[in-house]
The first five atom37 places (N, CA, C, CB, O) and aatype in JSON, in Angstrom:
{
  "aatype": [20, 20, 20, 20, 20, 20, 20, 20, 20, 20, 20, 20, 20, 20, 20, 20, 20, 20, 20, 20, 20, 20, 20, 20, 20, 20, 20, 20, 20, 20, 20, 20, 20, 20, 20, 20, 20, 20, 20, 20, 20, 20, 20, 20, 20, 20, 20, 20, 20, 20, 20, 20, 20, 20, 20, 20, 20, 20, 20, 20, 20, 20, 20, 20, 20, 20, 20, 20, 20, 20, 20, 20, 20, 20, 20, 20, 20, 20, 20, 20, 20, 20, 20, 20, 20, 20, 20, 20, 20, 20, 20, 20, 20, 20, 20, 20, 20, 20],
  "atom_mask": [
    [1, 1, 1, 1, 1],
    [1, 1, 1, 1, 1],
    [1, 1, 1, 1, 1],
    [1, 1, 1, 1, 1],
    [1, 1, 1, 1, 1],
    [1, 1, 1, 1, 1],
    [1, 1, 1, 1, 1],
    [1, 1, 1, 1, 1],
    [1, 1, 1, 1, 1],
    [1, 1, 1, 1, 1],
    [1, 1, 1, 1, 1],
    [1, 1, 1, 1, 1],
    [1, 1, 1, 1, 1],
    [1, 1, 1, 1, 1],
    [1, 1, 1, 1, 1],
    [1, 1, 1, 1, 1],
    [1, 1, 1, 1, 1],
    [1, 1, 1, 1, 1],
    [1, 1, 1, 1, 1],
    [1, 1, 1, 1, 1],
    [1, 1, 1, 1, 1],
    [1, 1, 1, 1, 1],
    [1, 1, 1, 1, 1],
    [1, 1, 1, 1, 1],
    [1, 1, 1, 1, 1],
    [1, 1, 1, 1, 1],
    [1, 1, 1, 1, 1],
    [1, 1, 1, 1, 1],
    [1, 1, 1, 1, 1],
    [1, 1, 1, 1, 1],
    [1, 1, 1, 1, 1],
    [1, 1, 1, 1, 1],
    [1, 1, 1, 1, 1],
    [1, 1, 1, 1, 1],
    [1, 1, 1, 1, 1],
    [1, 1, 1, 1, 1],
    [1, 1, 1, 1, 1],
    [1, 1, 1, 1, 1],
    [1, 1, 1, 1, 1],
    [1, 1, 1, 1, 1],
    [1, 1, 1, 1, 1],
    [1, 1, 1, 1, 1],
    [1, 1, 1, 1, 1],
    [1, 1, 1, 1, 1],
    [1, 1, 1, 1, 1],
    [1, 1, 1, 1, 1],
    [1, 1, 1, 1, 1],
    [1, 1, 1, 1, 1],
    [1, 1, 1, 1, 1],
    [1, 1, 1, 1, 1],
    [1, 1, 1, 1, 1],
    [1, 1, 1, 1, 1],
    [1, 1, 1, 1, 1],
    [1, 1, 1, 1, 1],
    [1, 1, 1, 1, 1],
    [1, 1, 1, 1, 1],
    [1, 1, 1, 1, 1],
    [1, 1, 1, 1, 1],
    [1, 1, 1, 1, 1],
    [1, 1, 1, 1, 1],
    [1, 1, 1, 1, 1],
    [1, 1, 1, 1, 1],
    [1, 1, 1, 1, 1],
    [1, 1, 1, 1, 1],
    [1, 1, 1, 1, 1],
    [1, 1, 1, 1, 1],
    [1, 1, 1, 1, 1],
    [1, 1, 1, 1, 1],
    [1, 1, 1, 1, 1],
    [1, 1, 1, 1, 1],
    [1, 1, 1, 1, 1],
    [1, 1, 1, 1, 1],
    [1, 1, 1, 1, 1],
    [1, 1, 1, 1, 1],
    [1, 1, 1, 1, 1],
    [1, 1, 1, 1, 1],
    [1, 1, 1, 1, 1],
    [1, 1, 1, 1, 1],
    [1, 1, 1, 1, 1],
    [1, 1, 1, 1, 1],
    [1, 1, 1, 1, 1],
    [1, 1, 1, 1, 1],
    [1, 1, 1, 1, 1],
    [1, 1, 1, 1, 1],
    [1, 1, 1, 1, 1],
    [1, 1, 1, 1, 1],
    [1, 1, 1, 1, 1],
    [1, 1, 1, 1, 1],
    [1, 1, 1, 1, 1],
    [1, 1, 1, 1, 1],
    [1, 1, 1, 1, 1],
    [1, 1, 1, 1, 1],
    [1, 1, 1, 1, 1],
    [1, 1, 1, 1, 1],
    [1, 1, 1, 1, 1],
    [1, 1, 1, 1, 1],
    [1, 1, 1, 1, 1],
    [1, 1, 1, 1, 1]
  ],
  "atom_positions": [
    [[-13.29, -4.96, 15.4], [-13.95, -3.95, 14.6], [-13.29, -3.82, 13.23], [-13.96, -2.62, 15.32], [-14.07, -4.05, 12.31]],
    [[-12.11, -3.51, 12.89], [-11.21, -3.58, 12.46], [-11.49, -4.69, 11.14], [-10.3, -3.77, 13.52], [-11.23, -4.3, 10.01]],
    [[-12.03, -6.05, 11.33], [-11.91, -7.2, 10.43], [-13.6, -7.0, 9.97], [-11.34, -8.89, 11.27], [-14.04, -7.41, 8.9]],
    [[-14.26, -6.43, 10.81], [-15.53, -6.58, 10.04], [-15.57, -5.18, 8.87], [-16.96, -6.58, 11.27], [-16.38, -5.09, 7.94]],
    [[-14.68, -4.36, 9.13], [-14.53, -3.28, 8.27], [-13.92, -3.87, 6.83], [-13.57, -2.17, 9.0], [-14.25, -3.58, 5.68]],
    [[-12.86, -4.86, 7.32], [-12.03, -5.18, 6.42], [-13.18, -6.42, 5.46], [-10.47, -5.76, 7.24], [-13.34, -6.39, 4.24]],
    [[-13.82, -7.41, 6.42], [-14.41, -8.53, 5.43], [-15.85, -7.65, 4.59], [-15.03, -10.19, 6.55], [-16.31, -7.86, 3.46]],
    [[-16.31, -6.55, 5.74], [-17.34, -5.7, 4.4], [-17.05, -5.04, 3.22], [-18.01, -4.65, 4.81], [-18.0, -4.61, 2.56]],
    [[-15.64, -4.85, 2.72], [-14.9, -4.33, 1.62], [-15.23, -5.0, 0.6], [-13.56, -4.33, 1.73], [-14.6, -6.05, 0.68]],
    [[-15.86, -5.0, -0.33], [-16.4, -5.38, -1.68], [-15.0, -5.96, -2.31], [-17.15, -3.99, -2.6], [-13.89, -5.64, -1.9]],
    [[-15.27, -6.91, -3.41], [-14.36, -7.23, -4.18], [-14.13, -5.89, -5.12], [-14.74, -8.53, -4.87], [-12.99, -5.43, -5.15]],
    [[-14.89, -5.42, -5.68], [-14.91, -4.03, -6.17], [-13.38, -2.89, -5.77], [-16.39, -3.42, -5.4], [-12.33, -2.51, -6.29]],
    [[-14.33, -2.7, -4.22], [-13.71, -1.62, -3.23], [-12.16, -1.99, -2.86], [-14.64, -1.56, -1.76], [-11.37, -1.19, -2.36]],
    [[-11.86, -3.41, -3.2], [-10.69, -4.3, -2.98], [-9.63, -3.73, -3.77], [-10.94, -5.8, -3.37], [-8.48, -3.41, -3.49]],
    [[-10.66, -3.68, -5.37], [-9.32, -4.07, -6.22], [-9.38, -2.05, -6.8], [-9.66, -5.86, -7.94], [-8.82, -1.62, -7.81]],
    [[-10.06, -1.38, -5.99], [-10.15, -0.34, -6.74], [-8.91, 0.59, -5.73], [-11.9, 0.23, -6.91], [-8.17, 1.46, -6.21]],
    [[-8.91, 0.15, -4.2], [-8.15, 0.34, -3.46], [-6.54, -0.08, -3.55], [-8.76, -0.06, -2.62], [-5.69, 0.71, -3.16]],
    [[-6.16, -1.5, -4.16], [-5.01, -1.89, -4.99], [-4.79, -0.79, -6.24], [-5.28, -3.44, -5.57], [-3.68, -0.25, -6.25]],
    [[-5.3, -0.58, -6.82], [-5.38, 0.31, -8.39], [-4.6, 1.88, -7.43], [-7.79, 0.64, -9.32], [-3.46, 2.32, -7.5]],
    [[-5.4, 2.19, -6.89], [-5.28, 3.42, -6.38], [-3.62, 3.43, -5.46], [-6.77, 3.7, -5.4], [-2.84, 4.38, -5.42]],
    [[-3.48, 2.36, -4.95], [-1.84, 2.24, -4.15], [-1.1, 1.97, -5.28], [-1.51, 0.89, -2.89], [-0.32, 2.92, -5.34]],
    [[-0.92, 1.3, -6.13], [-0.15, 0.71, -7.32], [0.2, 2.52, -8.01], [-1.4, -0.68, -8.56], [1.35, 2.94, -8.13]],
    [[-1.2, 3.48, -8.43], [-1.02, 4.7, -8.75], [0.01, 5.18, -7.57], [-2.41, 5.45, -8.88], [1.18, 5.42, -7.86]],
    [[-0.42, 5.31, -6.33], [0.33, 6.06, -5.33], [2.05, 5.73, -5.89], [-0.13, 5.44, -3.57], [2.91, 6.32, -6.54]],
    [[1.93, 4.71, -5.34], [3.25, 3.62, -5.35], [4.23, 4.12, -7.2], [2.29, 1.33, -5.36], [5.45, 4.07, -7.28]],
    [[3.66, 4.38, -7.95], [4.45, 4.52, -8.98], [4.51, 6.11, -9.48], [3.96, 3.54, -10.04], [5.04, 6.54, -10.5]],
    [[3.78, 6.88, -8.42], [3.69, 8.66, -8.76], [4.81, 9.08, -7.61], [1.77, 9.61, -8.41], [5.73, 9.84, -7.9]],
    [[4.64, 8.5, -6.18], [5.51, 9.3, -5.11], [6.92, 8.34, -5.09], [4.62, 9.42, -3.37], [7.84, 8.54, -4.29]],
    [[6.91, 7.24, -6.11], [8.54, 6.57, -6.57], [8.94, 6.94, -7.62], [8.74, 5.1, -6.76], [10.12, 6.77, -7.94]],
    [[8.31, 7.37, -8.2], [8.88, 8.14, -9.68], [9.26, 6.99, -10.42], [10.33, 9.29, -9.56], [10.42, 7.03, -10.84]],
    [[8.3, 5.52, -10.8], [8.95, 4.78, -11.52], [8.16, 4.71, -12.95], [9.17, 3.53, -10.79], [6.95, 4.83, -13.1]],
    [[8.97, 4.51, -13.78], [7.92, 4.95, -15.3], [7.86, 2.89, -15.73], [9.3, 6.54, -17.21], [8.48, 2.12, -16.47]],
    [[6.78, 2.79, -14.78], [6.35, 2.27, -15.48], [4.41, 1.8, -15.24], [7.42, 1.37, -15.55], [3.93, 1.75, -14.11]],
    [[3.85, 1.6, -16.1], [2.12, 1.3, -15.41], [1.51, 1.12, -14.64], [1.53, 0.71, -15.51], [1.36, -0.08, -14.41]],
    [[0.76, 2.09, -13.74], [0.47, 1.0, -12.32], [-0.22, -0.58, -13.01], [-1.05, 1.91, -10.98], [-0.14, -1.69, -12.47]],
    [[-0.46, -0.45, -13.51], [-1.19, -1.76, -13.51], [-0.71, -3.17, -13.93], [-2.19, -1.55, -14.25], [-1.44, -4.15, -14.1]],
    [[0.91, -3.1, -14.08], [1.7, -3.75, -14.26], [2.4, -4.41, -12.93], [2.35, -3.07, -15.03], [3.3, -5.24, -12.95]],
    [[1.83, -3.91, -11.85], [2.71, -4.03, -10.45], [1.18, -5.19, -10.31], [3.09, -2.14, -9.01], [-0.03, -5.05, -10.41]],
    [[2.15, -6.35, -10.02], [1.39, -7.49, -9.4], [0.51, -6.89, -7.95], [2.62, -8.79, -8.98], [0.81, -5.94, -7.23]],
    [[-0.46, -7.68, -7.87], [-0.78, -7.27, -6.25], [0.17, -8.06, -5.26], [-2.45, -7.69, -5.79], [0.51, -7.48, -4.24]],
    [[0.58, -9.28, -5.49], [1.18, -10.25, -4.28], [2.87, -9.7, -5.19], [0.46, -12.61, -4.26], [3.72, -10.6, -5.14]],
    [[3.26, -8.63, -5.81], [4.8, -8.68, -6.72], [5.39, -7.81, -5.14], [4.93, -7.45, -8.91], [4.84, -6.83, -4.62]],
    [[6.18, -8.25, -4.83], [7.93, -8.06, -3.69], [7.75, -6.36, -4.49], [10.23, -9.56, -4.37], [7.83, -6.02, -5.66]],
    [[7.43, -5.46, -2.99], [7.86, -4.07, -3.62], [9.58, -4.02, -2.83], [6.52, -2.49, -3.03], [10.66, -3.98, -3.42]],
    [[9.39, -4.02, -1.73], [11.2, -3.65, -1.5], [12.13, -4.6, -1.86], [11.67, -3.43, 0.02], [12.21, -5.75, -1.43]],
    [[13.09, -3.84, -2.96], [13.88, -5.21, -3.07], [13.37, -6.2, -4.38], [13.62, -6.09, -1.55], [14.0, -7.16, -4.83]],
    [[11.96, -5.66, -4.9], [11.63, -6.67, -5.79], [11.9, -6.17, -7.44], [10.08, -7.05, -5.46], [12.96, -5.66, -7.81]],
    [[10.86, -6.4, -8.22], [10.97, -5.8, -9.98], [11.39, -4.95, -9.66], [9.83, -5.47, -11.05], [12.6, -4.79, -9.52]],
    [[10.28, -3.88, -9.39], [10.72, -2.35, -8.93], [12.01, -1.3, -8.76], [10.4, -2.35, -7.88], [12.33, -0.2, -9.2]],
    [[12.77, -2.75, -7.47], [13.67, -1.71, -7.12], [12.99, -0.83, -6.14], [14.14, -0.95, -8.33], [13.01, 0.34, -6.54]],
    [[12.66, -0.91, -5.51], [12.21, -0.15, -4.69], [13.45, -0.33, -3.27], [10.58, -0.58, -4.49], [14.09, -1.34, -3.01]],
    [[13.48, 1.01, -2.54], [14.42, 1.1, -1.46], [13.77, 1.58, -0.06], [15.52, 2.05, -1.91], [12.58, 1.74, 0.21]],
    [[14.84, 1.76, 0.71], [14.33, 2.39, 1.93], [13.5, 3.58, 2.04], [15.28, 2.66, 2.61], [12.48, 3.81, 2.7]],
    [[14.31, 4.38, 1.1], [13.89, 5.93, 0.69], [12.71, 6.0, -0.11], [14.98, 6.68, -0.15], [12.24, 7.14, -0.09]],
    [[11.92, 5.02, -0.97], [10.86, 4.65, -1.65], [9.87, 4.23, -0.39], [11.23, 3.49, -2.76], [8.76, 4.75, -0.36]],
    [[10.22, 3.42, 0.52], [9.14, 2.86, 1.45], [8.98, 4.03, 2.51], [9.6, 1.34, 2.2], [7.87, 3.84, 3.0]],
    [[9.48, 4.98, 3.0], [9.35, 6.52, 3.37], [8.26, 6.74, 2.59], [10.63, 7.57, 3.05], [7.08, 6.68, 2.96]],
    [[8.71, 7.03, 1.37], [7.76, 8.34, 0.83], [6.5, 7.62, 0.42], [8.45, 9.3, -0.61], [5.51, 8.24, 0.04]],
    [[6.55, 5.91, 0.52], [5.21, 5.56, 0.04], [4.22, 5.6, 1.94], [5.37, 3.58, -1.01], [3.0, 5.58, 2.11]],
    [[5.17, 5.67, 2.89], [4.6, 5.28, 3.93], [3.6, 7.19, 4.08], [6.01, 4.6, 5.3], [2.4, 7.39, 4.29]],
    [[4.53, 8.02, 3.89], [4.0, 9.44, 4.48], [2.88, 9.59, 3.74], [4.96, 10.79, 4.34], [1.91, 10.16, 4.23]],
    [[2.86, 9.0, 2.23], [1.78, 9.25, 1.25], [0.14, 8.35, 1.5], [2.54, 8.79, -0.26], [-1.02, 8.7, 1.31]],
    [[0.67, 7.28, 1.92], [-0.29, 6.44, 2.77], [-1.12, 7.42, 4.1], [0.74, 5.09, 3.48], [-2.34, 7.53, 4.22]],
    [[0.15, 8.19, 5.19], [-0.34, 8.61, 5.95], [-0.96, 10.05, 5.8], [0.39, 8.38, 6.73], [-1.29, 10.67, 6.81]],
    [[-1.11, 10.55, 4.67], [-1.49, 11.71, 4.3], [-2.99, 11.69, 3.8], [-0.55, 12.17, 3.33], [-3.97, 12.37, 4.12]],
    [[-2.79, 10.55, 2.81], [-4.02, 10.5, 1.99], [-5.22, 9.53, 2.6], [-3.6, 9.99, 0.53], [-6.43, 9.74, 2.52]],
    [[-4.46, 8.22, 3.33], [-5.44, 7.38, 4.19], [-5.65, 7.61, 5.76], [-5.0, 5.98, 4.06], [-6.63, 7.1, 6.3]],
    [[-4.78, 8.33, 6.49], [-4.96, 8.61, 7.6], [-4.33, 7.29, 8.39], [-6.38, 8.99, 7.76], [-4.79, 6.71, 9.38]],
    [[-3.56, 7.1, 7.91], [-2.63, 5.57, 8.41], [-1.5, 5.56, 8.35], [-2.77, 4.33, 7.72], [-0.99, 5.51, 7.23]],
    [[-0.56, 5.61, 9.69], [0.65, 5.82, 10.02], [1.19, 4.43, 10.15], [0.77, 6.67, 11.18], [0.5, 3.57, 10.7]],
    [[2.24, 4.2, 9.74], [3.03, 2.98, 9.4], [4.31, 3.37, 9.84], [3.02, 2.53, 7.88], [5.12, 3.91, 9.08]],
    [[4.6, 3.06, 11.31], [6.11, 2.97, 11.84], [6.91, 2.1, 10.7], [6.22, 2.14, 13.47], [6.53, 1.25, 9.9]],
    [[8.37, 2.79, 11.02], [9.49, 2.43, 10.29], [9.82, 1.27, 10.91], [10.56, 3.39, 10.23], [9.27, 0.93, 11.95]],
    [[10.86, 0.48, 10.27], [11.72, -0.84, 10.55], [10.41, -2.13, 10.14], [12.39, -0.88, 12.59], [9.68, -2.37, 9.18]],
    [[10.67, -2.68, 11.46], [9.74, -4.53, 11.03], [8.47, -3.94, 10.56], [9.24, -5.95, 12.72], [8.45, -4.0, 9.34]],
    [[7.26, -3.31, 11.12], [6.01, -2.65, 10.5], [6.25, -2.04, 9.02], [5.53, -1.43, 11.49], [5.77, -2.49, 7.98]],
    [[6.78, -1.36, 9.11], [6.92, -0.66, 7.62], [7.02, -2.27, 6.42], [8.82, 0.59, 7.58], [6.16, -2.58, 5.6]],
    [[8.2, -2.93, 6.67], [8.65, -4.24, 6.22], [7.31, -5.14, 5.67], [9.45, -4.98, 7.52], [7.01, -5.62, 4.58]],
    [[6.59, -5.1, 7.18], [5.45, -6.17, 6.78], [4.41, -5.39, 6.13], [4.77, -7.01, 8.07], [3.7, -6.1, 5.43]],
    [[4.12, -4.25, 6.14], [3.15, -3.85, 5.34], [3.19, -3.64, 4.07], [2.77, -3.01, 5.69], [2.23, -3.66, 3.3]],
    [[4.98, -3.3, 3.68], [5.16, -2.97, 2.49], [5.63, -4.31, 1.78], [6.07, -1.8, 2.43], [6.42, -4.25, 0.84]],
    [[5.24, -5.23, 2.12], [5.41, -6.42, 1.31], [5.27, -6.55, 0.23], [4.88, -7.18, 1.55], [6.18, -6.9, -0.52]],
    [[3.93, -6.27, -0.19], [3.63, -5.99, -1.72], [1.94, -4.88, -1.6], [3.36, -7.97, -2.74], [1.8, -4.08, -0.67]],
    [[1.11, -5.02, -2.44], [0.18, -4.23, -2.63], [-0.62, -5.06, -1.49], [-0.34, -4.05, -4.18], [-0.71, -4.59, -0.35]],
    [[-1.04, -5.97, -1.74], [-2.25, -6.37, -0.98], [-2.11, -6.4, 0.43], [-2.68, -7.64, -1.37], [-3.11, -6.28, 1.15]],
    [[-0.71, -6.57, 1.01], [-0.5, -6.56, 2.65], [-0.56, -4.79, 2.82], [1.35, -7.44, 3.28], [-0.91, -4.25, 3.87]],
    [[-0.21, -4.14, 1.76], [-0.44, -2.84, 2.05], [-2.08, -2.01, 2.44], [0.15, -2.32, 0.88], [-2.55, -1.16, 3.2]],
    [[-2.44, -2.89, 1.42], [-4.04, -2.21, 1.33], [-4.99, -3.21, 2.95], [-5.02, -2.84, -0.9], [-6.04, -2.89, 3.5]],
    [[-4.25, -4.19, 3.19], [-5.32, -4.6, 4.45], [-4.59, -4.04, 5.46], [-5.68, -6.3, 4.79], [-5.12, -4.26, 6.55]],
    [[-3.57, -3.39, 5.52], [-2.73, -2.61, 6.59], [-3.74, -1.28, 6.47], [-0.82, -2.31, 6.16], [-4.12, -0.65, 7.45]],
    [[-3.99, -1.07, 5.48], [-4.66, 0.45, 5.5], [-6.04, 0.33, 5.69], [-4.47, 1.33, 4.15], [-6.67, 1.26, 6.19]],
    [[-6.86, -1.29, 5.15], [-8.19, -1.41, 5.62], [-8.33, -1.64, 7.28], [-8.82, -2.6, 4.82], [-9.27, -1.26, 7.99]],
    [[-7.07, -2.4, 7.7], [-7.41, -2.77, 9.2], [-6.97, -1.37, 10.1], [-6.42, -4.29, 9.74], [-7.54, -1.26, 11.18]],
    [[-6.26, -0.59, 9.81], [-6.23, 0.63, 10.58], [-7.23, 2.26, 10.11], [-4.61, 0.87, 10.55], [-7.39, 3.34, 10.69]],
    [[-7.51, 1.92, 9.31], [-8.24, 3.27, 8.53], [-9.2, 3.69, 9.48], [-9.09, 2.95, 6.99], [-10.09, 2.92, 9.8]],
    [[-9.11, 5.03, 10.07], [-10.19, 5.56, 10.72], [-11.39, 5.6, 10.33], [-10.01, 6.54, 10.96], [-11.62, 6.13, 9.24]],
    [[-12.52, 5.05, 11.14], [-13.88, 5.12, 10.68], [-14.38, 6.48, 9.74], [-14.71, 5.05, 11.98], [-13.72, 7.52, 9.77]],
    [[-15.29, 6.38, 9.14], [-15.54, 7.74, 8.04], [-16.53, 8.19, 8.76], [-16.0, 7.53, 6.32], [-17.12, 9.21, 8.42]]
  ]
}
């Protein structure tokens, strides 16, 4: 169910959903710089950024607040927070139906 949610996602709905995490991602890290400067495939933990443990927290609760998608800590957190785009099909393949 899950992948047909994910392959009906518009290229549109794709990149408007990246735009919108890249915003998340640079308002609840406090980093000054553009969302739109954050690659979609760019290394968030550990990568340009700088991003840390304490960054992948507050991007995970903000995920689970605003998308309704809980992202356990350790290896899960890791693989989702890879960069933008493993983030956003982590949140298309679990997102509760509307």
């Amino acid at each position: 169910m899950s992948e047909r949610r994910d392959d009906a996602m518009t290229g549109t709905e794709t990149e408007d959903l990246n735009a919108a995490l890249k915003a998340l991602i640079v308002e609840e890290c406090d980093k000054d710089v553009p969302p739109e400067s954050i690659g979609d495939d760019d290394v968030l933990i550990g990568g340009a950024l700088d991003l840390d443990s304490l960054d992948a927290l507050q991007i995970c609760i903000a995920v689970q607040n605003r998308y309704g998608v809980r992202i356990k800590a350790g290896p899960e957190a890791r693989r989702a927070l890879e960069s933008v785009n493993t983030l956003a099909r982590t949140i298309r393949e679990r997102q509760p139906a509307a």
